[in-house]
PyMOL Python script that loads the backbone (N, CA, C, O; Angstrom):
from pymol import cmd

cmd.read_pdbstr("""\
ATOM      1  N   UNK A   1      -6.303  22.310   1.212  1.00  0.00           N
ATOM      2  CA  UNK A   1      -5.637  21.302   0.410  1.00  0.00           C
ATOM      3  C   UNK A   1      -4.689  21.931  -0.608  1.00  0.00           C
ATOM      4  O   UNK A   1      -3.572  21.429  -0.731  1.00  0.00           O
ATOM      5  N   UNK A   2      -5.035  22.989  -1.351  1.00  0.00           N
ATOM      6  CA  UNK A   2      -4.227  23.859  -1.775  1.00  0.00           C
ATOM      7  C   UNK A   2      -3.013  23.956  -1.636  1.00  0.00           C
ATOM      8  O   UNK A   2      -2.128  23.562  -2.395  1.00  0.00           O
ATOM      9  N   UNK A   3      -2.901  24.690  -0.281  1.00  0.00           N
ATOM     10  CA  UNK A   3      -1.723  24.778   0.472  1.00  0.00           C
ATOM     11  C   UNK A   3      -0.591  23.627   0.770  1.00  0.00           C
ATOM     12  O   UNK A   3       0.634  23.508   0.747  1.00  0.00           O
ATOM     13  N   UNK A   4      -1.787  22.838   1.070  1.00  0.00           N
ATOM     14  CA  UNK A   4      -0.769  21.360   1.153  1.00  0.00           C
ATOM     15  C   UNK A   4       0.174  21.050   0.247  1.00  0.00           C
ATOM     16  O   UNK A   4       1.395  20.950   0.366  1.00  0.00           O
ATOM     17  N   UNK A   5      -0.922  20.836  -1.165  1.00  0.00           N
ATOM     18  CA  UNK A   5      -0.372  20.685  -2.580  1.00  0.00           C
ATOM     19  C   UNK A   5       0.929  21.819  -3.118  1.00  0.00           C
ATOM     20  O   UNK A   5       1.778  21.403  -3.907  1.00  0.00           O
ATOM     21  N   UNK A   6       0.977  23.414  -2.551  1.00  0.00           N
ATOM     22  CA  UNK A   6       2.137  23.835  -2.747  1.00  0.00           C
ATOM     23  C   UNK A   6       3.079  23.341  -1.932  1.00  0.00           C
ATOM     24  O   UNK A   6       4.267  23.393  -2.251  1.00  0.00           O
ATOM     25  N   UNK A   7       2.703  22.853  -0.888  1.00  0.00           N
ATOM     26  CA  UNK A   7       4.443  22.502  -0.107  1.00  0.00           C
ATOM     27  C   UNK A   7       4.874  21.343  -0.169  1.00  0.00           C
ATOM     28  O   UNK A   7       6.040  21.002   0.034  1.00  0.00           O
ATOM     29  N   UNK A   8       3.824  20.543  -0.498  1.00  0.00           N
ATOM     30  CA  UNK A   8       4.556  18.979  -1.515  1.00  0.00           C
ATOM     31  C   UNK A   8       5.175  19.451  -2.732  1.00  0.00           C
ATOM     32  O   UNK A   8       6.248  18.901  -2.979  1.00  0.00           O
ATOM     33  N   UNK A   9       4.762  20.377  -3.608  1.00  0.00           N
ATOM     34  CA  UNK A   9       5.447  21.372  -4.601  1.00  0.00           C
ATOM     35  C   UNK A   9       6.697  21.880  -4.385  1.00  0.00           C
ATOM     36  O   UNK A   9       7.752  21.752  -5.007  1.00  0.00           O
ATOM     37  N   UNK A  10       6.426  22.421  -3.494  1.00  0.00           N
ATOM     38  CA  UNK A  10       8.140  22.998  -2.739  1.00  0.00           C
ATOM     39  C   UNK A  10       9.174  21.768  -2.423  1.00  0.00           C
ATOM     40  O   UNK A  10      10.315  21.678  -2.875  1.00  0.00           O
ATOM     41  N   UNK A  11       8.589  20.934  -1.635  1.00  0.00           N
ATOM     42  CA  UNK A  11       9.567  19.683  -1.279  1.00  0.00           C
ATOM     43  C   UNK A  11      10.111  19.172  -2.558  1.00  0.00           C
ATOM     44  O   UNK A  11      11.336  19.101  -2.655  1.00  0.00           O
ATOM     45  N   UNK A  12       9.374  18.809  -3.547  1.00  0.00           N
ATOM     46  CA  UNK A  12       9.602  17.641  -4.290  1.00  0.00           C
ATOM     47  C   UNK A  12      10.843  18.675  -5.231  1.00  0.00           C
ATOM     48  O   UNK A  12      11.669  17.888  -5.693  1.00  0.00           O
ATOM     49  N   UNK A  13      11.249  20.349  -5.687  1.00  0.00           N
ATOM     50  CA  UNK A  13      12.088  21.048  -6.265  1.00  0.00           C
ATOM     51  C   UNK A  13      13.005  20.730  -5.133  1.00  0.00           C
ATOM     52  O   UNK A  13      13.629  19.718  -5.449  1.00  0.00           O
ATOM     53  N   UNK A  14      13.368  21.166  -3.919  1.00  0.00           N
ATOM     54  CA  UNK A  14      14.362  21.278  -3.332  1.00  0.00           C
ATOM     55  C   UNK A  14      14.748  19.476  -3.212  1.00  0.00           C
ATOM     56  O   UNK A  14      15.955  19.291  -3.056  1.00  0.00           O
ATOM     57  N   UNK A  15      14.139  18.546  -3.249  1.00  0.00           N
ATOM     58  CA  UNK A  15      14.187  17.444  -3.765  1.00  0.00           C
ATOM     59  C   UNK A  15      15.427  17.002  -4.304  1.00  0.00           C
ATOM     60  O   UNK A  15      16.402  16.350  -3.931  1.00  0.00           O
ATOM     61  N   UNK A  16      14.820  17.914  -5.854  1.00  0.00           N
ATOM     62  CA  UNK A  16      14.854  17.631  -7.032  1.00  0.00           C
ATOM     63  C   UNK A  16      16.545  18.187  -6.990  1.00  0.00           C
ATOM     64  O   UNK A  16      17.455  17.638  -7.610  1.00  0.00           O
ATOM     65  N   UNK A  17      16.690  19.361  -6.132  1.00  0.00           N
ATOM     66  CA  UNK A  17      17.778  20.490  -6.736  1.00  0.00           C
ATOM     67  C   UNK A  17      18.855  19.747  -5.760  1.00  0.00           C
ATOM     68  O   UNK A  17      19.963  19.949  -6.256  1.00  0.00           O
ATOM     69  N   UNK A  18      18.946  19.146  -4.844  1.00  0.00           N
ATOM     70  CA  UNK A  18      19.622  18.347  -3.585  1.00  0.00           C
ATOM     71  C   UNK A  18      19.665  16.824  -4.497  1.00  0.00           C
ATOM     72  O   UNK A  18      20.101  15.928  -3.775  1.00  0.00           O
ATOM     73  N   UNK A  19      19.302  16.327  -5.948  1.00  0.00           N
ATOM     74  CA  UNK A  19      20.045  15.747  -6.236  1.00  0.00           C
ATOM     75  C   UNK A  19      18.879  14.408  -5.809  1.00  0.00           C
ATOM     76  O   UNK A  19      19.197  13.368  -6.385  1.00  0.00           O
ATOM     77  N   UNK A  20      17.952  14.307  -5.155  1.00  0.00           N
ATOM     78  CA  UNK A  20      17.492  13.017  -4.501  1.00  0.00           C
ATOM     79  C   UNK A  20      16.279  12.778  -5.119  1.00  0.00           C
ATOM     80  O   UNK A  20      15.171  12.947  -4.611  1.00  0.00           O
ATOM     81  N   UNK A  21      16.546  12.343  -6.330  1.00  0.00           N
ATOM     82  CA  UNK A  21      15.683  11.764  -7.211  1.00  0.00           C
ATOM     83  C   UNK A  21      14.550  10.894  -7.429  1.00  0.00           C
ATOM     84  O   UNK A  21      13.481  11.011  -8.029  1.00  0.00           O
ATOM     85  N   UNK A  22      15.305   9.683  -6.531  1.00  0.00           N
ATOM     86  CA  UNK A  22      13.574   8.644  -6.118  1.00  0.00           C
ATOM     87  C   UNK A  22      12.653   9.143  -5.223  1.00  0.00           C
ATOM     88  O   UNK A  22      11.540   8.623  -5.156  1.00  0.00           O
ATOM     89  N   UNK A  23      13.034  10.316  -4.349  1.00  0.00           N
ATOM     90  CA  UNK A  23      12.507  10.823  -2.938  1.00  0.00           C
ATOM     91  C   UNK A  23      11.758  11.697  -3.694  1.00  0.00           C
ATOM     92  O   UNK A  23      10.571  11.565  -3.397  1.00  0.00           O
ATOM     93  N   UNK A  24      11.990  12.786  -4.799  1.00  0.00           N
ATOM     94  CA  UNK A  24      11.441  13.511  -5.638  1.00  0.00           C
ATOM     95  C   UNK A  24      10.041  12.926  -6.503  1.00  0.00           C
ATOM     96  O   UNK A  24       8.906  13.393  -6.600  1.00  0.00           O
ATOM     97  N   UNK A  25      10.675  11.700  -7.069  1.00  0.00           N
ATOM     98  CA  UNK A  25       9.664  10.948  -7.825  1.00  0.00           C
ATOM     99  C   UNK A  25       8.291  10.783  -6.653  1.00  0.00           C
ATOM    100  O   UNK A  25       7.160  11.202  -6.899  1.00  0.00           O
ATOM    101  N   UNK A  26       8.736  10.005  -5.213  1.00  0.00           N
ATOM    102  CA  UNK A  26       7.916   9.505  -4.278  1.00  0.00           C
ATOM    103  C   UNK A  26       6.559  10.933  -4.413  1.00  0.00           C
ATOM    104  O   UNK A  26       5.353  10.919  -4.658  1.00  0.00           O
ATOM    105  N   UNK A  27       7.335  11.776  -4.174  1.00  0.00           N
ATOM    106  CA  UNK A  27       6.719  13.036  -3.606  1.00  0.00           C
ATOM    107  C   UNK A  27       5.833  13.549  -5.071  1.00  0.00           C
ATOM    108  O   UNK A  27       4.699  13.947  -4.806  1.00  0.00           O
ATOM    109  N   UNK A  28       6.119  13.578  -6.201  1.00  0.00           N
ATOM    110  CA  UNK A  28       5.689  13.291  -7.181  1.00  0.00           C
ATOM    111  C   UNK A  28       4.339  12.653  -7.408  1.00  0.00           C
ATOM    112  O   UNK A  28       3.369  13.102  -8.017  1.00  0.00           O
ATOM    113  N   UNK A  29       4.480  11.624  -6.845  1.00  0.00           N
ATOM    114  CA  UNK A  29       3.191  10.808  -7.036  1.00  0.00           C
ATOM    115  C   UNK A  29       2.152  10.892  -6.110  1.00  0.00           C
ATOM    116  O   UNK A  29       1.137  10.212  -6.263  1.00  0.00           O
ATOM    117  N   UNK A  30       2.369  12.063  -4.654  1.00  0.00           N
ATOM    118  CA  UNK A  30       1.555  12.468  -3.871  1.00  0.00           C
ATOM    119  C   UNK A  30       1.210  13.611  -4.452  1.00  0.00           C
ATOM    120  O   UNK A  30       0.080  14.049  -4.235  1.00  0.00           O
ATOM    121  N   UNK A  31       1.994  14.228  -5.195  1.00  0.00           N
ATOM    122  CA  UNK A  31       1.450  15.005  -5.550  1.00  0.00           C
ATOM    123  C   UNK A  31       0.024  14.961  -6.888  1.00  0.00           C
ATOM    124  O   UNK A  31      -1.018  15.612  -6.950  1.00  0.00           O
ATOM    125  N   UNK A  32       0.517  14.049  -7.669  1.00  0.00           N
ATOM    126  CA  UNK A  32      -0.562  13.642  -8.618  1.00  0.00           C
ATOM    127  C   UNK A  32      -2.177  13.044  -8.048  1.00  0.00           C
ATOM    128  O   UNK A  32      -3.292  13.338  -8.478  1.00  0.00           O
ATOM    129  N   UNK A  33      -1.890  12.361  -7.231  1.00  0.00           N
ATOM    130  CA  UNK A  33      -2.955  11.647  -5.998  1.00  0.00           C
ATOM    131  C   UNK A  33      -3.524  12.935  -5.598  1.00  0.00           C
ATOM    132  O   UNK A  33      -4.624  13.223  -6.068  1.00  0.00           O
ATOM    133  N   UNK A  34      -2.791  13.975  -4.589  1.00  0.00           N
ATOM    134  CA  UNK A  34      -3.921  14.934  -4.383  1.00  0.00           C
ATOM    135  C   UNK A  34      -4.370  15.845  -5.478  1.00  0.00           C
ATOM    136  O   UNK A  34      -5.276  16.550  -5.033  1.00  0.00           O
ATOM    137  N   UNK A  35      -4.055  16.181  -6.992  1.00  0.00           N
ATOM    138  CA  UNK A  35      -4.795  16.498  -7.786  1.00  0.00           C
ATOM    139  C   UNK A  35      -5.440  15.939  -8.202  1.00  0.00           C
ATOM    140  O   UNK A  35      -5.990  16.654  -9.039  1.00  0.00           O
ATOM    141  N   UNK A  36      -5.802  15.105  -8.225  1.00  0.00           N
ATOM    142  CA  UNK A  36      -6.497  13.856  -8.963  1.00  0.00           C
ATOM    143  C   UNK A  36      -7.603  14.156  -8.308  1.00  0.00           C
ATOM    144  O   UNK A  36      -8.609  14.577  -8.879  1.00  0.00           O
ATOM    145  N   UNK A  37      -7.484  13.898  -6.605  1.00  0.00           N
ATOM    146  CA  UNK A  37      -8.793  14.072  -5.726  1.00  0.00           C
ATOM    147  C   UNK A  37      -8.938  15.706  -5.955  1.00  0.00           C
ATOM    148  O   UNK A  37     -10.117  15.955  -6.204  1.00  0.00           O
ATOM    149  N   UNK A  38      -8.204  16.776  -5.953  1.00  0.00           N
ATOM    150  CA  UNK A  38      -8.793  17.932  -6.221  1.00  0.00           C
ATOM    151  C   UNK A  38      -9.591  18.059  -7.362  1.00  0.00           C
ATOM    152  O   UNK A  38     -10.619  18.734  -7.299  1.00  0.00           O
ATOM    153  N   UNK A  39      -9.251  17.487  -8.422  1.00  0.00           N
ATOM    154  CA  UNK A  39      -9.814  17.912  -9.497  1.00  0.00           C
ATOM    155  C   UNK A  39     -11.375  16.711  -9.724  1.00  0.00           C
ATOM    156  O   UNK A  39     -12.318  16.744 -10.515  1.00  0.00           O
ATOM    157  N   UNK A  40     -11.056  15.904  -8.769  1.00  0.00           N
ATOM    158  CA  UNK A  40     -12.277  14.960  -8.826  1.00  0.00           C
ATOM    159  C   UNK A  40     -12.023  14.011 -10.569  1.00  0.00           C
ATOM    160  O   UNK A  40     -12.804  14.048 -11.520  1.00  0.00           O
ATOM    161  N   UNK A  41     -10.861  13.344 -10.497  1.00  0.00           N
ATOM    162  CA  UNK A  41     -10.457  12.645 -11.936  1.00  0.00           C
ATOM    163  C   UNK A  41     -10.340  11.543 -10.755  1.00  0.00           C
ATOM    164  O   UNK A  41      -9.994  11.667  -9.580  1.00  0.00           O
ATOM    165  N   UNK A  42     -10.863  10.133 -11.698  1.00  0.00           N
ATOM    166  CA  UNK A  42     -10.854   9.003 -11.327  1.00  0.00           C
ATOM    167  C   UNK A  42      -9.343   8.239 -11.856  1.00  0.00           C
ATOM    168  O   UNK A  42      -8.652   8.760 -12.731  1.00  0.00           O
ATOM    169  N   UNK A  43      -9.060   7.254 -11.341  1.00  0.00           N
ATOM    170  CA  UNK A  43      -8.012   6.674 -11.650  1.00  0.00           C
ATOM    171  C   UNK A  43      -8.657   5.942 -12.775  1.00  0.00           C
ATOM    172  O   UNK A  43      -7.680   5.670 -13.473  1.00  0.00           O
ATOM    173  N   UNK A  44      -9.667   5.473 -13.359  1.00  0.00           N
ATOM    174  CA  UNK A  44      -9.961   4.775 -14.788  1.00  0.00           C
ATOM    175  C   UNK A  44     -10.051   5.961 -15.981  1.00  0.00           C
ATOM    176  O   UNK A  44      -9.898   5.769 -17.188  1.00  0.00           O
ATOM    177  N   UNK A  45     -10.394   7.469 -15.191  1.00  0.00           N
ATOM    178  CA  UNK A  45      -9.527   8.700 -16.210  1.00  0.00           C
ATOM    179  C   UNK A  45      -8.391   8.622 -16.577  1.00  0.00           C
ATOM    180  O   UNK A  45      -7.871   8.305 -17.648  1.00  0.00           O
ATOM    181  N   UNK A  46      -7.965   8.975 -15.484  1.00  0.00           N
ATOM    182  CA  UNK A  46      -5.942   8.786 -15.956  1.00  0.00           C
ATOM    183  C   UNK A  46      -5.886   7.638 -16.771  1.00  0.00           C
ATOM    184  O   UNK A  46      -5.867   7.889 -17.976  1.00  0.00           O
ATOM    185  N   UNK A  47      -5.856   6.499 -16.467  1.00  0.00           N
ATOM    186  CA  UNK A  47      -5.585   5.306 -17.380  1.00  0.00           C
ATOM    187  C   UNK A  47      -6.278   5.556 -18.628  1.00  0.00           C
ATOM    188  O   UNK A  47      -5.473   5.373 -19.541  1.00  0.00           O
ATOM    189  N   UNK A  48      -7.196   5.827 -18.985  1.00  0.00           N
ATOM    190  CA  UNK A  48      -7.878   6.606 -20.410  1.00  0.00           C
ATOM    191  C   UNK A  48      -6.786   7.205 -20.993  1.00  0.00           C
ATOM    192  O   UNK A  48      -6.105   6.635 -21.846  1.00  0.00           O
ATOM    193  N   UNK A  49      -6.510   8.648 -20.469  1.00  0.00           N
ATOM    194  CA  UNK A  49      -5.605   9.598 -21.166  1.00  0.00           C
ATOM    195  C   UNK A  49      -4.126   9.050 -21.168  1.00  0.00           C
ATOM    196  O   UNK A  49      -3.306   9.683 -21.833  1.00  0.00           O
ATOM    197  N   UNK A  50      -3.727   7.961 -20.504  1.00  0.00           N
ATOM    198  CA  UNK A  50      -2.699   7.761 -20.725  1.00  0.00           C
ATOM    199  C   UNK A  50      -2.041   6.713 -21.970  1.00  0.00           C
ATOM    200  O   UNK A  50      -0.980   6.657 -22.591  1.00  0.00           O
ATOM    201  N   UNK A  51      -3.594   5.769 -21.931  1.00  0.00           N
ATOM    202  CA  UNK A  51      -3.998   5.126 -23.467  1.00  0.00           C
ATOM    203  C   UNK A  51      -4.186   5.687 -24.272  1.00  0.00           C
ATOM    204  O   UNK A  51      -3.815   5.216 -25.347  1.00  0.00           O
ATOM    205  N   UNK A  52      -4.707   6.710 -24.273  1.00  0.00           N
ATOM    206  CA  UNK A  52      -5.079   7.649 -25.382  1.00  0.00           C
ATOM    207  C   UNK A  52      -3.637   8.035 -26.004  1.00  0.00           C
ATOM    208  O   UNK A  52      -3.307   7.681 -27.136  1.00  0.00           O
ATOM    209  N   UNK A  53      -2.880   8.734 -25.219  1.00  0.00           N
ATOM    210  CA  UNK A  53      -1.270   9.400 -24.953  1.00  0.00           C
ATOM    211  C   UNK A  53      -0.757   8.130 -26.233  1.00  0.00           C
ATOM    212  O   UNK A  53      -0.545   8.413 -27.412  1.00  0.00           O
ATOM    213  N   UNK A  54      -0.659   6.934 -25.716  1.00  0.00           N
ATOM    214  CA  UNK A  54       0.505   5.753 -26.300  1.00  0.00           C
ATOM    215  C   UNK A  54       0.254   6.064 -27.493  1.00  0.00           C
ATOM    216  O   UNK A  54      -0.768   6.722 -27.692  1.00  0.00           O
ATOM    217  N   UNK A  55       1.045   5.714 -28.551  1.00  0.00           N
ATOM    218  CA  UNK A  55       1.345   5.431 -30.018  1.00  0.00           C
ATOM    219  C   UNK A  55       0.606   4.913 -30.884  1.00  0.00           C
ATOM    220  O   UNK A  55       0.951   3.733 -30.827  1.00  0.00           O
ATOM    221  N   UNK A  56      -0.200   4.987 -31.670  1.00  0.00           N
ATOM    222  CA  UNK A  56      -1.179   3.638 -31.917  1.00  0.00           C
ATOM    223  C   UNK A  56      -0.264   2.645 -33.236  1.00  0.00           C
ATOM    224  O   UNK A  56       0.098   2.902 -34.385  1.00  0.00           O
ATOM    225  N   UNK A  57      -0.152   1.361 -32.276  1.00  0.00           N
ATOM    226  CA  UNK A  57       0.540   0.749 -32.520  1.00  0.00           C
ATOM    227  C   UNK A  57      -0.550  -0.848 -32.689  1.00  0.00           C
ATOM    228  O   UNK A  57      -1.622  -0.870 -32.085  1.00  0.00           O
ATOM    229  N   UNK A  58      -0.164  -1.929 -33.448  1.00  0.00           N
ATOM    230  CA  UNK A  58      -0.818  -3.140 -33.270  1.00  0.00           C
ATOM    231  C   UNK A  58      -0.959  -3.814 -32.438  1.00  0.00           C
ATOM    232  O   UNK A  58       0.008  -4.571 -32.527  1.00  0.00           O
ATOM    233  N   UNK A  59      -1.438  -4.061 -31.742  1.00  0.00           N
ATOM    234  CA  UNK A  59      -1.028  -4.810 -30.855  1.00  0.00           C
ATOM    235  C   UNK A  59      -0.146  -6.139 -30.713  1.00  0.00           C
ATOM    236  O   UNK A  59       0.111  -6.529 -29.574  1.00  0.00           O
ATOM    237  N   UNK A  60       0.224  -6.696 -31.579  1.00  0.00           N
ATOM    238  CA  UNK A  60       1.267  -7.503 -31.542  1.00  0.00           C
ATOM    239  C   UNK A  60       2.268  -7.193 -31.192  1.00  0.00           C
ATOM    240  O   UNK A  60       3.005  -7.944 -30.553  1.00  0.00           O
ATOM    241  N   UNK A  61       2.697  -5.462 -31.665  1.00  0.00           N
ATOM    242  CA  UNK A  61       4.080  -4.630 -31.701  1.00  0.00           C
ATOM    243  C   UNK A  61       3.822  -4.392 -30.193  1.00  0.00           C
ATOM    244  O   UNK A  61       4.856  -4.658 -29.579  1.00  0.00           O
ATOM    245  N   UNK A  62       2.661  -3.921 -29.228  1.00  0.00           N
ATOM    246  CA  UNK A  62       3.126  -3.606 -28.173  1.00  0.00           C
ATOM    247  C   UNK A  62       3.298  -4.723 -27.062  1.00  0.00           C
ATOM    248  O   UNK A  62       3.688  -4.391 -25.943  1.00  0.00           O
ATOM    249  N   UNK A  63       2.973  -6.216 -27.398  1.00  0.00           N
ATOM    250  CA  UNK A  63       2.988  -6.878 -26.792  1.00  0.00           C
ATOM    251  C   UNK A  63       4.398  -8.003 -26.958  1.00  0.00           C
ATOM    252  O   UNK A  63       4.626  -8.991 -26.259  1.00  0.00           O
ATOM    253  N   UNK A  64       5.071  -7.565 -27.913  1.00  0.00           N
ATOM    254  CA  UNK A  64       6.962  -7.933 -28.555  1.00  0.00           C
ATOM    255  C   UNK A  64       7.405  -6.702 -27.433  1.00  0.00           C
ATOM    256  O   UNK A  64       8.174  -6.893 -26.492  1.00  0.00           O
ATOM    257  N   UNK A  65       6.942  -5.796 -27.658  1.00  0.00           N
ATOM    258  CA  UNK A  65       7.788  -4.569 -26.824  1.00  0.00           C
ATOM    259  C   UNK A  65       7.969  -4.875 -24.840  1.00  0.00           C
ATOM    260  O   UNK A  65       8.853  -4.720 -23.998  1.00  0.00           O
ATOM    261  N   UNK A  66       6.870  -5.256 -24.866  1.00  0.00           N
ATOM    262  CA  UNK A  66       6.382  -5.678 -23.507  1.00  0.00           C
ATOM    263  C   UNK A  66       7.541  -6.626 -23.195  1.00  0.00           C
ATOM    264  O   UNK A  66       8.424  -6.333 -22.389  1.00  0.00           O
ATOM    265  N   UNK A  67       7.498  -7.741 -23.852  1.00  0.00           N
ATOM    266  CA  UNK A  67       8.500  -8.824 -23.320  1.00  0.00           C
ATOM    267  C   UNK A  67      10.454  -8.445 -23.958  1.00  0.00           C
ATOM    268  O   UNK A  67      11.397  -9.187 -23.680  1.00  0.00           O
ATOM    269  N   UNK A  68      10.542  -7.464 -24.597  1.00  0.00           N
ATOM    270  CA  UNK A  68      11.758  -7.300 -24.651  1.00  0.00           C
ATOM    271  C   UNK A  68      12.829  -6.416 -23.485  1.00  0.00           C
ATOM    272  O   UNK A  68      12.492  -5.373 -22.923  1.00  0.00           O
ATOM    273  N   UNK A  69      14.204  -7.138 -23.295  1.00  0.00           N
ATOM    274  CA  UNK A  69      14.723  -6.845 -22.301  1.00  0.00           C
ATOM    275  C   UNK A  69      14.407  -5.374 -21.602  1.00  0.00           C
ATOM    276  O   UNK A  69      13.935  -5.096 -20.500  1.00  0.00           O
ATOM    277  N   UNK A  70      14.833  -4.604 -22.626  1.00  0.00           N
ATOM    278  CA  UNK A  70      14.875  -3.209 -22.614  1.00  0.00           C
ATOM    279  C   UNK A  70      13.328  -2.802 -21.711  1.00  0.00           C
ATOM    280  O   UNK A  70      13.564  -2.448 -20.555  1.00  0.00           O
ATOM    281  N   UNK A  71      12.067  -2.809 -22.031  1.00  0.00           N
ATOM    282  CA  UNK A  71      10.708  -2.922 -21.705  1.00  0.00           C
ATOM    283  C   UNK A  71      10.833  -3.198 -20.324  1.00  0.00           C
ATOM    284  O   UNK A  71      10.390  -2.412 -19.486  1.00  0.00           O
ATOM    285  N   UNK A  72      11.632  -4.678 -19.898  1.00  0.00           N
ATOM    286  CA  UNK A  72      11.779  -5.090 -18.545  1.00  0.00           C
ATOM    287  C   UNK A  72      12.211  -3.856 -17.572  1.00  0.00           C
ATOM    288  O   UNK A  72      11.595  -3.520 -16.560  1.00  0.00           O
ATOM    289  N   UNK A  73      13.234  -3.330 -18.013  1.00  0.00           N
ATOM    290  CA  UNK A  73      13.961  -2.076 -17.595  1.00  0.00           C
ATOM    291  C   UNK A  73      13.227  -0.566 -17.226  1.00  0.00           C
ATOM    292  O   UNK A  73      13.448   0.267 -16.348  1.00  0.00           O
ATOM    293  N   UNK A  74      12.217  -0.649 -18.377  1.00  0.00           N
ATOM    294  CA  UNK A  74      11.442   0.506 -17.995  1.00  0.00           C
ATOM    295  C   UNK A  74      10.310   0.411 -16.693  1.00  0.00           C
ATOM    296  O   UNK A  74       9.886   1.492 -16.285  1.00  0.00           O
ATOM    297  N   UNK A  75       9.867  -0.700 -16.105  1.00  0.00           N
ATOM    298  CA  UNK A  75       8.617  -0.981 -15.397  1.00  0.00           C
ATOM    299  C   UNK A  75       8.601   0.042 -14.854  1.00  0.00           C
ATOM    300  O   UNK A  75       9.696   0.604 -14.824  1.00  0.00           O
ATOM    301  N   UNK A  76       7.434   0.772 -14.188  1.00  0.00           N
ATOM    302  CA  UNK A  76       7.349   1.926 -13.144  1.00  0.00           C
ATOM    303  C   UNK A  76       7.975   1.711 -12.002  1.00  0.00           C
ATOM    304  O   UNK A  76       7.849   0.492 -11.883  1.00  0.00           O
ATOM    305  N   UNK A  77       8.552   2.073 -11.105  1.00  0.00           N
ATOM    306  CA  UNK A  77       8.984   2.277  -9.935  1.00  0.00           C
ATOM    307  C   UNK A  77       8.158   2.241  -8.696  1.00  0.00           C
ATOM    308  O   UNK A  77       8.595   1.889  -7.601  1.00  0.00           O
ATOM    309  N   UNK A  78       6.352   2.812  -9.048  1.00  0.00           N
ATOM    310  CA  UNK A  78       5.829   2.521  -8.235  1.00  0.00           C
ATOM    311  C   UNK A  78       4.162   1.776  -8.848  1.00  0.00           C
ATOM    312  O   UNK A  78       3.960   1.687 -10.059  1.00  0.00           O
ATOM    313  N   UNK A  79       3.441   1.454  -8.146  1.00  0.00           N
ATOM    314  CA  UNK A  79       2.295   1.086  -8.467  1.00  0.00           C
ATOM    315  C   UNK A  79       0.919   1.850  -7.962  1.00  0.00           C
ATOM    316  O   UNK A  79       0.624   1.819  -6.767  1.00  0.00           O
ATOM    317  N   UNK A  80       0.208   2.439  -8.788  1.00  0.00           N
ATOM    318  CA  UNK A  80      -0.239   3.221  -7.598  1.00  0.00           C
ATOM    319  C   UNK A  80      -1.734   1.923  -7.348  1.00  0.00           C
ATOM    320  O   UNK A  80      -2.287   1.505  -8.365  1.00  0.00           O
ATOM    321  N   UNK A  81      -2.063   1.588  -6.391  1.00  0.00           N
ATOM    322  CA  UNK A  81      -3.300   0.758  -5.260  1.00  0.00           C
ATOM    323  C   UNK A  81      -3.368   1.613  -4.488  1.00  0.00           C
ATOM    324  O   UNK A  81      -4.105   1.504  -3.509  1.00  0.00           O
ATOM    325  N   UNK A  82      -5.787   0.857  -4.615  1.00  0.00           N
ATOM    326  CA  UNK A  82      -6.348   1.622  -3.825  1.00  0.00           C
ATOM    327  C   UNK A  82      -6.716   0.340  -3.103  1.00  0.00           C
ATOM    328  O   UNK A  82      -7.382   0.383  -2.069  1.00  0.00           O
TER     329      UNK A  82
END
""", "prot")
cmd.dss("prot")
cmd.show_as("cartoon", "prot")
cmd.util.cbc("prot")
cmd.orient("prot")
């Protein structure tokens, strides 16, 4: 699996360096998926540390932020489902 994980590594730079950005991102997120299972981290981990990560903010402020145009603009690109 290792191995695997370097040549999704390799793809996603020459990707990256060829300019093809969403194809990079795609490859990106296989790549996070098989560390995740390497490292044995659950997807309700990640979502932890990534709450943890945000700003601590009121929640009123992040839920104005949520519905403003700009916010609309940022959504993720992908979703990750199991």
């Amino acid at each position: 699996m290792h191995s695997v994980l370097a040549t999704l590594e390799e793809c996603r730079d020459a990707l990256t360096h060829s300019s093809d950005r969403e194809t990079a991102l795609l490859v990106s997120v296989a790549i996070l998926e098989l560390r995740m299972k390497l490292n044995r981290i659950a997807d309700s981990d990640l979502k932890a540390l990534c709450d943890a990560m945000l700003p601590d903010e009121a929640p009123a402020e992040r839920s104005q932020q949520a519905k403003s145009p700009q916010a609309q603009r940022r959504r993720p690109l992908l979703k990750l489902v199991k």
